[in-house]
PAGU-230479 format. One record per atom (N, C-alpha, C, O): residue number from 0; residue in three letters; x, y, z. Coordinates in steps of 0.2 Angstrom, whole numbers, plus 2048, in hexadecimal, padded with zeros to 3 digits. Example, Ala and Ser with C-alpha at 12.3 -4.5 7.8 and 13.67 -1.06 7.14 Angstrom:
<node><k>0</k><r>ALA</r><u>842</u><v>7E4</v><w>827</w></node>
<node><k>0</k><r>ALA</r><u>83E</u><v>7EA</v><w>827</w></node>
<node><k>0</k><r>ALA</r><u>842</u><v>7F0</v><w>827</w></node>
<node><k>0</k><r>ALA</r><u>847</u><v>7EF</v><w>82A</w></node>
<node><k>1</k><r>SER</r><u>840</u><v>7F5</v><w>823</w></node>
<node><k>1</k><r>SER</r><u>844</u><v>7FB</v><w>824</w></node>
<node><k>1</k><r>SER</r><u>840</u><v>800</v><w>827</w></node>
<node><k>1</k><r>SER</r><u>843</u><v>806</v><w>828</w></node>
% end
This chain:
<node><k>0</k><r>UNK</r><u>7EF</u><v>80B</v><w>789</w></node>
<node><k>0</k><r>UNK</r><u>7F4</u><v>80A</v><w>78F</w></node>
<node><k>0</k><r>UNK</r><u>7F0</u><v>809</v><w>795</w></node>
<node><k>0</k><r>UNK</r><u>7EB</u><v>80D</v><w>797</w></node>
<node><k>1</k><r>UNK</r><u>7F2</u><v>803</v><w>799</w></node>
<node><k>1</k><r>UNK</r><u>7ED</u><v>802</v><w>7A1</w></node>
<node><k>1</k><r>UNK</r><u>7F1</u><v>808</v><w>7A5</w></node>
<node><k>1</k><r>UNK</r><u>7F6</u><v>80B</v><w>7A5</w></node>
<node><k>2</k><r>UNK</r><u>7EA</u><v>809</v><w>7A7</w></node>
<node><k>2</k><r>UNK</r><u>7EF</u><v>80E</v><w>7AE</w></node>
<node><k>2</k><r>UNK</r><u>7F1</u><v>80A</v><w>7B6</w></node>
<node><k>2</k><r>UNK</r><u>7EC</u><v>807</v><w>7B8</w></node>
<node><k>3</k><r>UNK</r><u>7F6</u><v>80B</v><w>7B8</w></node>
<node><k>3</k><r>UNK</r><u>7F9</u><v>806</v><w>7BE</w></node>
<node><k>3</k><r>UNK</r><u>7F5</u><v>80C</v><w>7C5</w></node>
<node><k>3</k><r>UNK</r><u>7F9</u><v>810</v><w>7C7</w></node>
<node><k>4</k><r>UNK</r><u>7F0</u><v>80B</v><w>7C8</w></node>
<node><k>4</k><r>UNK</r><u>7F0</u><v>80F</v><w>7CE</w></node>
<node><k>4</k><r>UNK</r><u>7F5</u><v>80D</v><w>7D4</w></node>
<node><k>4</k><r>UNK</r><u>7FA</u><v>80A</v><w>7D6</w></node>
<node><k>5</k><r>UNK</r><u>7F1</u><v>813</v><w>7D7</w></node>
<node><k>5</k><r>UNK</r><u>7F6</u><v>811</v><w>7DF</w></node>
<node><k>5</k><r>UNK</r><u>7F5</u><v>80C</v><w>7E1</w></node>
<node><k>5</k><r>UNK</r><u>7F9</u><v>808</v><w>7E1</w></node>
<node><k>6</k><r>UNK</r><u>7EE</u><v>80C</v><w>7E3</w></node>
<node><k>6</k><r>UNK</r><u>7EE</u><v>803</v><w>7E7</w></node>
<node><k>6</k><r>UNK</r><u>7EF</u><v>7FD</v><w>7E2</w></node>
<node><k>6</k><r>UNK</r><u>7F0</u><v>7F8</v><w>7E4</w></node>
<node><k>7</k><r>UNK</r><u>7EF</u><v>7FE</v><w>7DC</w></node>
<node><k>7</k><r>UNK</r><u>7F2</u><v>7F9</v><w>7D8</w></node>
<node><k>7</k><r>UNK</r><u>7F7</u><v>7F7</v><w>7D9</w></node>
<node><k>7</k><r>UNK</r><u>7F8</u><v>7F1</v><w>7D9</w></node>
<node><k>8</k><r>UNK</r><u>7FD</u><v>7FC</v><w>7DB</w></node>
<node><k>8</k><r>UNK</r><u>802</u><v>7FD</v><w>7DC</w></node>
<node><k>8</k><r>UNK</r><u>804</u><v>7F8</v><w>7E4</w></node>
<node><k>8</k><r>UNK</r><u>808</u><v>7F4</v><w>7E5</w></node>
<node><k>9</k><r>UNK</r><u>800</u><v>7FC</v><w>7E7</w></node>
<node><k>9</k><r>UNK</r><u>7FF</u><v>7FA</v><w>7EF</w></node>
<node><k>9</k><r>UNK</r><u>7FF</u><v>7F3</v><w>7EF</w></node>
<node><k>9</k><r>UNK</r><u>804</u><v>7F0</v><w>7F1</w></node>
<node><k>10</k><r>UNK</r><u>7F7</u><v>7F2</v><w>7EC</w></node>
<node><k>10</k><r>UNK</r><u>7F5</u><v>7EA</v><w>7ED</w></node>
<node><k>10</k><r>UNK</r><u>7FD</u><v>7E5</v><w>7EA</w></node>
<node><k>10</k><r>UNK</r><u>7FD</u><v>7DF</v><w>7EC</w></node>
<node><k>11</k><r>UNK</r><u>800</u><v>7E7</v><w>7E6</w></node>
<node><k>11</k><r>UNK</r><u>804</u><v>7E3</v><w>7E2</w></node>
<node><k>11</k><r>UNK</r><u>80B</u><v>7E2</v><w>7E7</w></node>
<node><k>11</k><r>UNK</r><u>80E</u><v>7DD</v><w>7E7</w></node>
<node><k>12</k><r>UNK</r><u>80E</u><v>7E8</v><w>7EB</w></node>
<node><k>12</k><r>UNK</r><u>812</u><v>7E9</v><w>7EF</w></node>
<node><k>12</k><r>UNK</r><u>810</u><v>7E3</v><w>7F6</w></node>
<node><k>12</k><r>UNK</r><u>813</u><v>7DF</v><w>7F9</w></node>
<node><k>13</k><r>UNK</r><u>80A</u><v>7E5</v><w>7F7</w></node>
<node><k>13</k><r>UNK</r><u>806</u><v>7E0</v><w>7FC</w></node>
<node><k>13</k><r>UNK</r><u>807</u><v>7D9</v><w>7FD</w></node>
<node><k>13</k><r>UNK</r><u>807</u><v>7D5</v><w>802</w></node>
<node><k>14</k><r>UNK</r><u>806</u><v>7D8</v><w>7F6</w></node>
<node><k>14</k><r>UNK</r><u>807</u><v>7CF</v><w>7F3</w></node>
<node><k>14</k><r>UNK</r><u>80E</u><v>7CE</v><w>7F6</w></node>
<node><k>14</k><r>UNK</r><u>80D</u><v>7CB</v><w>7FB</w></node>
<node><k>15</k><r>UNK</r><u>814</u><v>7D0</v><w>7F5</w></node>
<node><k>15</k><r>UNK</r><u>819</u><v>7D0</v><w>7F3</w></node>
<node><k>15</k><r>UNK</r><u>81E</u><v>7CF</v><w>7FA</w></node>
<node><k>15</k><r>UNK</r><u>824</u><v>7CE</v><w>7FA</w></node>
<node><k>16</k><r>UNK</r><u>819</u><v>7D1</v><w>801</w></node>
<node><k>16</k><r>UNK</r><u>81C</u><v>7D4</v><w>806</w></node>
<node><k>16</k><r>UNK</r><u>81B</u><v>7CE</v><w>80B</w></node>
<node><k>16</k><r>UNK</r><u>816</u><v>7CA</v><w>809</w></node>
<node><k>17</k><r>UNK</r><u>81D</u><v>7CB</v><w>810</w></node>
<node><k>17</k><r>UNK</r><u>81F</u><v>7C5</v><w>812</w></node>
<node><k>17</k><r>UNK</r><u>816</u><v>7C6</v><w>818</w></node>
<node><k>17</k><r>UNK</r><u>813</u><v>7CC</v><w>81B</w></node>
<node><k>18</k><r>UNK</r><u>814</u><v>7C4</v><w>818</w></node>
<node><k>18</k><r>UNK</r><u>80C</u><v>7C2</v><w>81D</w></node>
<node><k>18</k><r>UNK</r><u>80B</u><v>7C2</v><w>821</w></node>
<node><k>18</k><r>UNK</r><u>80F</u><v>7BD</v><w>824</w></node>
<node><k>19</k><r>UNK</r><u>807</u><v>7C5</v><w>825</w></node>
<node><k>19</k><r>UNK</r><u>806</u><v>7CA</v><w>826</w></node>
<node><k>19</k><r>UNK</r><u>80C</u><v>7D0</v><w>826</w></node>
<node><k>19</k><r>UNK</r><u>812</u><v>7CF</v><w>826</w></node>
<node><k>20</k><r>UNK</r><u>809</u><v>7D9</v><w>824</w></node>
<node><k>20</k><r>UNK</r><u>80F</u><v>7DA</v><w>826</w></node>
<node><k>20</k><r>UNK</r><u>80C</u><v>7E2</v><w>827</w></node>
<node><k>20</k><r>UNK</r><u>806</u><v>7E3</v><w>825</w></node>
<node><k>21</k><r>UNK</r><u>810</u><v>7E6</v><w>82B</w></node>
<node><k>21</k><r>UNK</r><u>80E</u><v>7EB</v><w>82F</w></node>
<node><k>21</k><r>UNK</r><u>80E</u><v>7F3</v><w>829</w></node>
<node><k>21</k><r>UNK</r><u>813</u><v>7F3</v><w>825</w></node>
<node><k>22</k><r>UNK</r><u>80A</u><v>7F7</v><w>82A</w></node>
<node><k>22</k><r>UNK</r><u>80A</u><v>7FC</v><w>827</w></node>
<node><k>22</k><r>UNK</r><u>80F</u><v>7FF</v><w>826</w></node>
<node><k>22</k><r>UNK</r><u>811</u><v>7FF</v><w>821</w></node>
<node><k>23</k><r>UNK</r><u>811</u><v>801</v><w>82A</w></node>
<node><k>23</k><r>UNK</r><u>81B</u><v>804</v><w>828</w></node>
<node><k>23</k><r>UNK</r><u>81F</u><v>7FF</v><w>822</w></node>
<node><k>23</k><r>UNK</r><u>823</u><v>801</v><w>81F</w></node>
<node><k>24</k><r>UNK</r><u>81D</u><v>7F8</v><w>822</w></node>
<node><k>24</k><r>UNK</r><u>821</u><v>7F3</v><w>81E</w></node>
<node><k>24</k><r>UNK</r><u>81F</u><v>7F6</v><w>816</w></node>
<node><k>24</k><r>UNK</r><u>821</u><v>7F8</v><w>811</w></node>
<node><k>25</k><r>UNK</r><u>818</u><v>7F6</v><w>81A</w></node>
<node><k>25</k><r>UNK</r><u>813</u><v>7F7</v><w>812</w></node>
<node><k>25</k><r>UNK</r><u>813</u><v>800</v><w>80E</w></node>
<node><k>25</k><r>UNK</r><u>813</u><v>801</v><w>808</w></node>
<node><k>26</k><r>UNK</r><u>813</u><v>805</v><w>813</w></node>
<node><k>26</k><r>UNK</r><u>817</u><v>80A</v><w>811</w></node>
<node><k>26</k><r>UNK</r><u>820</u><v>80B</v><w>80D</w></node>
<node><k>26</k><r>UNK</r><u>822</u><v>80E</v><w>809</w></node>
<node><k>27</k><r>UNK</r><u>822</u><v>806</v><w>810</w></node>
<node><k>27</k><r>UNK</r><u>829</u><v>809</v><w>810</w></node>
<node><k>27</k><r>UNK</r><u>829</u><v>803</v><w>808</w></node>
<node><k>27</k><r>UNK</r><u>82D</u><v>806</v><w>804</w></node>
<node><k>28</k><r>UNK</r><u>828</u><v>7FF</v><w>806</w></node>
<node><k>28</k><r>UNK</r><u>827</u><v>7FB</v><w>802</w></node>
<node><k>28</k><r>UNK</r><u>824</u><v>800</v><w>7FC</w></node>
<node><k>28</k><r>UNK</r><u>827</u><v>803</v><w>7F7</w></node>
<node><k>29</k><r>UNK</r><u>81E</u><v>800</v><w>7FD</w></node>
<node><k>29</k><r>UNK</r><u>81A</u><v>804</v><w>7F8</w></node>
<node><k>29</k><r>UNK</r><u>820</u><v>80A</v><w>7F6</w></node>
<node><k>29</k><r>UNK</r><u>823</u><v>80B</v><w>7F0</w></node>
<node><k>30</k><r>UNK</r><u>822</u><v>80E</v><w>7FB</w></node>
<node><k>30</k><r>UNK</r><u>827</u><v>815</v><w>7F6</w></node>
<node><k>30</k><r>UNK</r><u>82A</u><v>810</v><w>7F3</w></node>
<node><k>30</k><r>UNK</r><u>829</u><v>80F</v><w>7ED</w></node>
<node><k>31</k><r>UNK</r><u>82E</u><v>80C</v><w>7F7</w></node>
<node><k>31</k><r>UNK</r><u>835</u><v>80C</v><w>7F2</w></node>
<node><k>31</k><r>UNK</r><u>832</u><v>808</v><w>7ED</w></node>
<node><k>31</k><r>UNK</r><u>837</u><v>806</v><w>7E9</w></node>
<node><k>32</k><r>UNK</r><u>82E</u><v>806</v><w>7EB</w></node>
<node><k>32</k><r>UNK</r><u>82C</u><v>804</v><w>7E3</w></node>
<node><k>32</k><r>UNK</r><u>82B</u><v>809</v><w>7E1</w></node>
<node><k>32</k><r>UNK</r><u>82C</u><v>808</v><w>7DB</w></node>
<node><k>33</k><r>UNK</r><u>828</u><v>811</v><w>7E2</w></node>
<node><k>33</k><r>UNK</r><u>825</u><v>815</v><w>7DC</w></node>
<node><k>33</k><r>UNK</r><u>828</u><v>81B</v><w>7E3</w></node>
<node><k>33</k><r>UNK</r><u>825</u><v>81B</v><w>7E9</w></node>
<node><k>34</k><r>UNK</r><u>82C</u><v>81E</v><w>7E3</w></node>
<node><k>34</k><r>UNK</r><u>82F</u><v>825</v><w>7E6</w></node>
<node><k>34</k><r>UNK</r><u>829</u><v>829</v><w>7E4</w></node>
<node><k>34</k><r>UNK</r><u>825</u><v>82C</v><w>7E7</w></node>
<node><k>35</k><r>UNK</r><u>82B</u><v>82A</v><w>7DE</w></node>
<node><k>35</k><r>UNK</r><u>827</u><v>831</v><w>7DA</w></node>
<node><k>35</k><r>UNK</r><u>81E</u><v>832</v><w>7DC</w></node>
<node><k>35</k><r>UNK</r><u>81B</u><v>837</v><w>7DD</w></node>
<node><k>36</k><r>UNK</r><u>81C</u><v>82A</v><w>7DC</w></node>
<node><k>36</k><r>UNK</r><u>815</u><v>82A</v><w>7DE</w></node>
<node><k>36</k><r>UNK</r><u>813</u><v>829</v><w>7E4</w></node>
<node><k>36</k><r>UNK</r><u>80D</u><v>828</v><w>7E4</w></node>
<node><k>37</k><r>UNK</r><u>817</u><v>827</v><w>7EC</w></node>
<node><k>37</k><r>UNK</r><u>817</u><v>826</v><w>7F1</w></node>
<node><k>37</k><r>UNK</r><u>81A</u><v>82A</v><w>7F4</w></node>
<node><k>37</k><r>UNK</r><u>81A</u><v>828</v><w>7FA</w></node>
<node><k>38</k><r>UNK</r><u>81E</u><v>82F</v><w>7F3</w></node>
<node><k>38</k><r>UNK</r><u>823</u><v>832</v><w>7F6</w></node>
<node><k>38</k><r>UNK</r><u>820</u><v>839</v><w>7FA</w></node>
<node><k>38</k><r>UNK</r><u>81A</u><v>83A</v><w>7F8</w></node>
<node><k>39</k><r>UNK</r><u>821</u><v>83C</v><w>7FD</w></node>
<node><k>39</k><r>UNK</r><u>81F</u><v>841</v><w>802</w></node>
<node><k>39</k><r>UNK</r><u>81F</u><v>848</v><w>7FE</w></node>
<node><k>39</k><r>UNK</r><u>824</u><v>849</v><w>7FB</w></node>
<node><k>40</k><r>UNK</r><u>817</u><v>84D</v><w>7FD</w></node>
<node><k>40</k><r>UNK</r><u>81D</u><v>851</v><w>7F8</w></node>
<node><k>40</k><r>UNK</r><u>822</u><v>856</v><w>7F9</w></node>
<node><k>40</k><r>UNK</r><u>822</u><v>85A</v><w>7FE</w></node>
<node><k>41</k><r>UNK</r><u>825</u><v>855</v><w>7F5</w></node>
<node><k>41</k><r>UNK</r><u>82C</u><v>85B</v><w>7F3</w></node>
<node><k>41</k><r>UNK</r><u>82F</u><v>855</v><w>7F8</w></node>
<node><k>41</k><r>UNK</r><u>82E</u><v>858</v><w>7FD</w></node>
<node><k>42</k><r>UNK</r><u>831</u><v>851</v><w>7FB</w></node>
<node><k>42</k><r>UNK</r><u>837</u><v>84F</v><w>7FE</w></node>
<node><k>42</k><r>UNK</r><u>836</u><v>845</v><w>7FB</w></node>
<node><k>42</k><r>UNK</r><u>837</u><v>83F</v><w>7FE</w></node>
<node><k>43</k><r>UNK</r><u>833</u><v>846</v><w>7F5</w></node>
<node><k>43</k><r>UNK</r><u>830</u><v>83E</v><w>7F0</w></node>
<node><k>43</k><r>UNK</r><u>837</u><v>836</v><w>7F2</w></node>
<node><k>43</k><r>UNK</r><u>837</u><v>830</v><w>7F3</w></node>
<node><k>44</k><r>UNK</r><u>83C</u><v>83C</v><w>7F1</w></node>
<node><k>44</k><r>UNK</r><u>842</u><v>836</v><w>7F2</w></node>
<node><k>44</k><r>UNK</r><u>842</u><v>834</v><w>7F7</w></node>
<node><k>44</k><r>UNK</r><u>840</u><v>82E</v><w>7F9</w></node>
<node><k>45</k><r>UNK</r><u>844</u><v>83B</v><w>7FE</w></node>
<node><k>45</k><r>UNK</r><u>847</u><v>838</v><w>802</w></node>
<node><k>45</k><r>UNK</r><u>83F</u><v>837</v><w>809</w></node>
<node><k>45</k><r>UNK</r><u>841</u><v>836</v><w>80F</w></node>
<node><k>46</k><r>UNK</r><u>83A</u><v>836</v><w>807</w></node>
<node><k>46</k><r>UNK</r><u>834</u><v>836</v><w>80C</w></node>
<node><k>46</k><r>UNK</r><u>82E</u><v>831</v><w>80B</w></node>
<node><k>46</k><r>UNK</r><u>82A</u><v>835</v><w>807</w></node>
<node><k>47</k><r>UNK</r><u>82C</u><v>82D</v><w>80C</w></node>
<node><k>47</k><r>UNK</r><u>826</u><v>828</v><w>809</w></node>
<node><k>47</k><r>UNK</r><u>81F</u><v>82D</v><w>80F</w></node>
<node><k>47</k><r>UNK</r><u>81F</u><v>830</v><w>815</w></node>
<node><k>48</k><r>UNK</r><u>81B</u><v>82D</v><w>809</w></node>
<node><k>48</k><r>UNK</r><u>814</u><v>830</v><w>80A</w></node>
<node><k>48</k><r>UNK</r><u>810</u><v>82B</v><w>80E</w></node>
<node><k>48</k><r>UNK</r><u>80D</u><v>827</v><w>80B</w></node>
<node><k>49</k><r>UNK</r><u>810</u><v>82A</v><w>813</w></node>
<node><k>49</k><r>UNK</r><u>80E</u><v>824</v><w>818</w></node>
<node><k>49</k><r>UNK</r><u>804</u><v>827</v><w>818</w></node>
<node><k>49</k><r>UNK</r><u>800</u><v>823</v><w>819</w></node>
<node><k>50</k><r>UNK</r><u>803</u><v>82C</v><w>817</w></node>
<node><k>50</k><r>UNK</r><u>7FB</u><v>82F</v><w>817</w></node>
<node><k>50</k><r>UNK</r><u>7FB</u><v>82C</v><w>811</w></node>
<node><k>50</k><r>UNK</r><u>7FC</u><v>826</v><w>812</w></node>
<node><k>51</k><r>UNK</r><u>7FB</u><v>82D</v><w>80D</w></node>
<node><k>51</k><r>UNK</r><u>7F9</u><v>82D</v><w>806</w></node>
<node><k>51</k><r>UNK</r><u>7F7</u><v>822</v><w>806</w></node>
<node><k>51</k><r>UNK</r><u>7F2</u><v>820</v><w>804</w></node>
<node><k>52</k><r>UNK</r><u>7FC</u><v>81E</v><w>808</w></node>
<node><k>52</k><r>UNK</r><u>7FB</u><v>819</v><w>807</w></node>
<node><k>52</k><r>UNK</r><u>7F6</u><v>815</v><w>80B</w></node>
<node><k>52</k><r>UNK</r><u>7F4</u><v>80F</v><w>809</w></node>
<node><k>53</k><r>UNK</r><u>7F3</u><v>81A</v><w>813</w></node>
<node><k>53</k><r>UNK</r><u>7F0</u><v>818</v><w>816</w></node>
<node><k>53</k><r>UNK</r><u>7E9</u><v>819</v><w>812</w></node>
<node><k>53</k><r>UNK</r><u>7E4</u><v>815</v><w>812</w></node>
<node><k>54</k><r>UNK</r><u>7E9</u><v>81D</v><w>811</w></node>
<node><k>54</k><r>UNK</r><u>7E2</u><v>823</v><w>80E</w></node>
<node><k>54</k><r>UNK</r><u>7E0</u><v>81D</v><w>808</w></node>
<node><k>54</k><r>UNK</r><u>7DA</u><v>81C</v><w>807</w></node>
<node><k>55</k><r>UNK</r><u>7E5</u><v>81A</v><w>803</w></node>
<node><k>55</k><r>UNK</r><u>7E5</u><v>813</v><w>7FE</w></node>
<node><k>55</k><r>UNK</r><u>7E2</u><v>80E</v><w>804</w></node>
<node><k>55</k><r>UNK</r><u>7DB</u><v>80D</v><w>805</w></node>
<node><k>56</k><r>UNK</r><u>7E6</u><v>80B</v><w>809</w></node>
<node><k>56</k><r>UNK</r><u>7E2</u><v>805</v><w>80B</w></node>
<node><k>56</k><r>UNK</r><u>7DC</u><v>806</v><w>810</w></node>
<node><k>56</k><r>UNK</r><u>7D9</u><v>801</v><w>811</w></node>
<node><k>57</k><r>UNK</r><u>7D9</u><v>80C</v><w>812</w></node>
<node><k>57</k><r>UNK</r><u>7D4</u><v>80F</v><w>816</w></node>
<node><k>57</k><r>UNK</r><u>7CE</u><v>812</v><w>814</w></node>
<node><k>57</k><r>UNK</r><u>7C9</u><v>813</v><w>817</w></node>
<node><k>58</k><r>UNK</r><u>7CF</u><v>813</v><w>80F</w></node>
<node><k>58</k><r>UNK</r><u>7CC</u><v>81A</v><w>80B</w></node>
<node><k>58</k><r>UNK</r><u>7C6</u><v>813</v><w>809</w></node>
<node><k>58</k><r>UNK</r><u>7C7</u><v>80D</v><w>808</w></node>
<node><k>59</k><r>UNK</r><u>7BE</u><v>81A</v><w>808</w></node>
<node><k>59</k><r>UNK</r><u>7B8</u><v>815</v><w>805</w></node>
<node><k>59</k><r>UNK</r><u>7B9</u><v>811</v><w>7FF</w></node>
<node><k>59</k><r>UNK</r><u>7B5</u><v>80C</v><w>7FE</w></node>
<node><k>60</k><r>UNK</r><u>7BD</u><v>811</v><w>7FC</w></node>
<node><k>60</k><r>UNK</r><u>7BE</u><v>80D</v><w>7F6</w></node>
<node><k>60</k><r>UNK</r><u>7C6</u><v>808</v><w>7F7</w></node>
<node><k>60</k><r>UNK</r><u>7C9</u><v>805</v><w>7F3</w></node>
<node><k>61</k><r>UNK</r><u>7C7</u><v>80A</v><w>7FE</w></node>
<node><k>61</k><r>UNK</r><u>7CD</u><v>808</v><w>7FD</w></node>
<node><k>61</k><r>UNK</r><u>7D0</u><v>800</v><w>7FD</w></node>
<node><k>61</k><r>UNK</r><u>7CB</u><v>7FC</v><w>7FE</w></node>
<node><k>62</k><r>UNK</r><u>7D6</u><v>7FE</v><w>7FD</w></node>
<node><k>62</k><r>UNK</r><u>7D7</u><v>7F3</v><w>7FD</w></node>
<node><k>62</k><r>UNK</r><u>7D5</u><v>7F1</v><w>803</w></node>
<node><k>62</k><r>UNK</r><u>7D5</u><v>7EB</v><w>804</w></node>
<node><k>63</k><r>UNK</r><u>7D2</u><v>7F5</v><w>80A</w></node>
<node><k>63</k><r>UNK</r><u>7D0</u><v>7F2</v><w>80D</w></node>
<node><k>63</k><r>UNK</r><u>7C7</u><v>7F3</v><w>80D</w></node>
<node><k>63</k><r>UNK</r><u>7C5</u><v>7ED</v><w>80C</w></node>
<node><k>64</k><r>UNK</r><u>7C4</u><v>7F7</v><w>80D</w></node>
<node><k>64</k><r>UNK</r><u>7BD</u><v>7F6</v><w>807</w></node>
<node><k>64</k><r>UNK</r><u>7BB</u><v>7F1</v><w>802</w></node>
<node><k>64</k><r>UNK</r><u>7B6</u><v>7EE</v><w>801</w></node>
<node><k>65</k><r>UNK</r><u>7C2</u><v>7F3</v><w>7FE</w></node>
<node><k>65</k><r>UNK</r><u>7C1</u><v>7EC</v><w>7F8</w></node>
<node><k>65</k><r>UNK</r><u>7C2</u><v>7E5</v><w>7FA</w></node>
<node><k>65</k><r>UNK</r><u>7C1</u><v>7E0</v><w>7F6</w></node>
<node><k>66</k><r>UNK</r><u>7C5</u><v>7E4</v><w>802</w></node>
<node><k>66</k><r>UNK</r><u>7C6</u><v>7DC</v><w>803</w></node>
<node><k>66</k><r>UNK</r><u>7CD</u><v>7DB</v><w>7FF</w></node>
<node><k>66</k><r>UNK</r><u>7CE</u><v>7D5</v><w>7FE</w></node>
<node><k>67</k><r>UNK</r><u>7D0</u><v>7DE</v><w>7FE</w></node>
<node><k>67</k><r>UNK</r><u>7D8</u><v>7DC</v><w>7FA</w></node>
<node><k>67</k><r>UNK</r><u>7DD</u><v>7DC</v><w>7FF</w></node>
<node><k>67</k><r>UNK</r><u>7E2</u><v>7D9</v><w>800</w></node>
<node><k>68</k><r>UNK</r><u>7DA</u><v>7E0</v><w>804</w></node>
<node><k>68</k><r>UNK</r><u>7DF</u><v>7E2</v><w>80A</w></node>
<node><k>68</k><r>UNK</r><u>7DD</u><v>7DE</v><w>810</w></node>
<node><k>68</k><r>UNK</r><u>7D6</u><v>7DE</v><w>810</w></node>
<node><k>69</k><r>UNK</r><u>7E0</u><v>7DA</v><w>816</w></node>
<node><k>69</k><r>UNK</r><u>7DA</u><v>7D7</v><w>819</w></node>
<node><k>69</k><r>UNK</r><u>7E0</u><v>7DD</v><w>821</w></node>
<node><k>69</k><r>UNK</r><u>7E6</u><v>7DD</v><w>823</w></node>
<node><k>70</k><r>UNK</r><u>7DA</u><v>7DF</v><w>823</w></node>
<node><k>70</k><r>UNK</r><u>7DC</u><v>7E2</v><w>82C</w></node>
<node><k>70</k><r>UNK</r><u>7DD</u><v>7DD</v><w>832</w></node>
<node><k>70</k><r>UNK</r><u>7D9</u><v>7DA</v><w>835</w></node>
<node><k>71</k><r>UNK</r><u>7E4</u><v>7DC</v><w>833</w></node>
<node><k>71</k><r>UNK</r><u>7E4</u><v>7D5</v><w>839</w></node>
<node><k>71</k><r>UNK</r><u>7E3</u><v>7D8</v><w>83D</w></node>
<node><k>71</k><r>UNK</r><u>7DE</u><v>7D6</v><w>840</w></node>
<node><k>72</k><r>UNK</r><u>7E7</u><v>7DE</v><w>83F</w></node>
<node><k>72</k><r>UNK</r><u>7E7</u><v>7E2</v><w>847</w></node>
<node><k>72</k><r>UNK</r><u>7E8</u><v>7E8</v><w>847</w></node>
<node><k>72</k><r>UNK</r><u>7EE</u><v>7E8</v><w>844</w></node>
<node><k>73</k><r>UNK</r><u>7E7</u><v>7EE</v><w>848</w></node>
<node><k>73</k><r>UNK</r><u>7EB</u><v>7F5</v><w>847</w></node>
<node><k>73</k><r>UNK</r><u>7F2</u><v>7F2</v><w>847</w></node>
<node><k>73</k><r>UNK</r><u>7F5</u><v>7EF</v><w>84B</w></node>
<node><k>74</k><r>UNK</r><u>7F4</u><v>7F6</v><w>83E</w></node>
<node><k>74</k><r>UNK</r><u>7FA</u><v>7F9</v><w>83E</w></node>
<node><k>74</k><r>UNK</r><u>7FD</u><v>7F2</v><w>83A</w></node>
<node><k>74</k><r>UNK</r><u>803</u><v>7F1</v><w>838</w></node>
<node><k>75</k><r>UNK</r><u>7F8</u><v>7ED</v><w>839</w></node>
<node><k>75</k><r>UNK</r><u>7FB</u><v>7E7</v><w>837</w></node>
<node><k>75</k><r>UNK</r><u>7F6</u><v>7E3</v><w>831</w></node>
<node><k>75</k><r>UNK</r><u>7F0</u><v>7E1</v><w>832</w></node>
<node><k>76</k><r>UNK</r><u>7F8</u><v>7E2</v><w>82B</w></node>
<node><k>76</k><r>UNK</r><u>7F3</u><v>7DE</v><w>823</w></node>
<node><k>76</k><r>UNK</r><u>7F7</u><v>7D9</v><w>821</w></node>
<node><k>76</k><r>UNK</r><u>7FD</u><v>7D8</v><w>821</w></node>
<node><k>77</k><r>UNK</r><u>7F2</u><v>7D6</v><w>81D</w></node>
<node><k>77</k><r>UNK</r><u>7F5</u><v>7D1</v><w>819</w></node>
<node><k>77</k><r>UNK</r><u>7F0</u><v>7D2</v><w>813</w></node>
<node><k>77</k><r>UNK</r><u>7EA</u><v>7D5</v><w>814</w></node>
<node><k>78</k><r>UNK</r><u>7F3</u><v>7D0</v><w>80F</w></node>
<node><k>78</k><r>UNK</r><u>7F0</u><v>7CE</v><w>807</w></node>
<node><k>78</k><r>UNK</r><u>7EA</u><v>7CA</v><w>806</w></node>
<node><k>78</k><r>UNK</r><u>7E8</u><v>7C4</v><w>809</w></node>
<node><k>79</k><r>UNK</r><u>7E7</u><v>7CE</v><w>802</w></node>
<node><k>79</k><r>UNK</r><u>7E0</u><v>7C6</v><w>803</w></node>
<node><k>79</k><r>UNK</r><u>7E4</u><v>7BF</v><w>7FD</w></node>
<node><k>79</k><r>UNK</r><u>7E7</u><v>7BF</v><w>7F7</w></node>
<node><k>80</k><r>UNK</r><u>7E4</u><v>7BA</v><w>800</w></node>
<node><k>80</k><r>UNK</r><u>7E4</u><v>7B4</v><w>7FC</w></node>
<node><k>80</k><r>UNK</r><u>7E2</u><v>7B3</v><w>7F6</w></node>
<node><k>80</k><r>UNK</r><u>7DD</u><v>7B1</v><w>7F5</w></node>
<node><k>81</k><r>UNK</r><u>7E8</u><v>7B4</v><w>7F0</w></node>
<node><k>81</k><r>UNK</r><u>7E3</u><v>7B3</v><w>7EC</w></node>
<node><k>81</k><r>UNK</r><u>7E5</u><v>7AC</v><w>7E9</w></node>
<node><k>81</k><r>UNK</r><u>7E5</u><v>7AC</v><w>7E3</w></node>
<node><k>82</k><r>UNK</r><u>7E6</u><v>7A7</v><w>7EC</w></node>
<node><k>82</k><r>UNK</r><u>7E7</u><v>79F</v><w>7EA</w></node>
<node><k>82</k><r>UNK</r><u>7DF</u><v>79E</v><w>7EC</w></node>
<node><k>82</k><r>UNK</r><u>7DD</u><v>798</v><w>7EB</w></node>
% end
């Protein structure tokens, strides 16, 4: 069985999300595709974990590290191209 990560998750949410587009988009996007795995804990339904997705696109290994994530301006990404 593959296992699906966060930023797998992230990066795929990312694709999908109209371009550029701002962190709260990309936060609020990411819960509602996985509540149980982006959600704040103890409050999963009704609260998106906004640290958790940032610490994915920030963090040393994270999609903006890997080049998946491209930084326009604080506060604001787009998708790397993959045409």
């Amino acid at each position: 069985m593959v296992k699906v990560t966060r930023n797998d998750i992230i990066l795929m949410v990312a694709n999908k999300l109209k371009q550029p587009f701002t962190e709260e988009d990309l936060v609020l996007a990411v819960w509602q595709t996985d509540k149980t795995r982006f959600g704040l804990r103890g409050f999963e339904q009704q609260y998106p974990n906004n640290n958790l997705v940032k610490c994915c696109l920030m963090g040393k290994d994270g999609l903006i590290a890997t080049g998946e994530i491209i930084k326009v301006k604080t506060g604001v990404y787009r998708a790397k191209k993959t045409d």
